[in-house]
Phi, psi and omega in degrees: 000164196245200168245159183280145167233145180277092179310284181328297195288348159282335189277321180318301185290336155281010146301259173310355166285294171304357182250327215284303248258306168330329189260346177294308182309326170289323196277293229272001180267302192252356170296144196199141204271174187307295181288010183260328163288310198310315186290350166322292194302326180276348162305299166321323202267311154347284186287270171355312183305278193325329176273312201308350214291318202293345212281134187263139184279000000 
């Protein structure tokens, strides 16, 4: 006779393998490091300052 195996903790771990492998996939898509927003936001802001400086009353 053989041991028993517990099925659910192999679907579980390929489960969580395929979600591991799903969120690597998501950081390397949509991920950004703190200083590539932040200087974005001081780009937008920049320009926004420059156009309102442009603006005829």
């Amino acid at each position: 006779m053989g041991d028993v195996i517990n099925l659910n903790r192999f679907r579980k771990a390929r489960a969580r393998a395929e979600e591991a492998k799903q969120a690597d996939e998501n950081r390397t898509r949509y991920g950004r490091r703190k200083e590539d927003k932040q200087r974005e936001r001081a780009e937008r802001e920049r320009a926004a300052k420059d156009l309102d400086g442009k603006e005829l009353d």
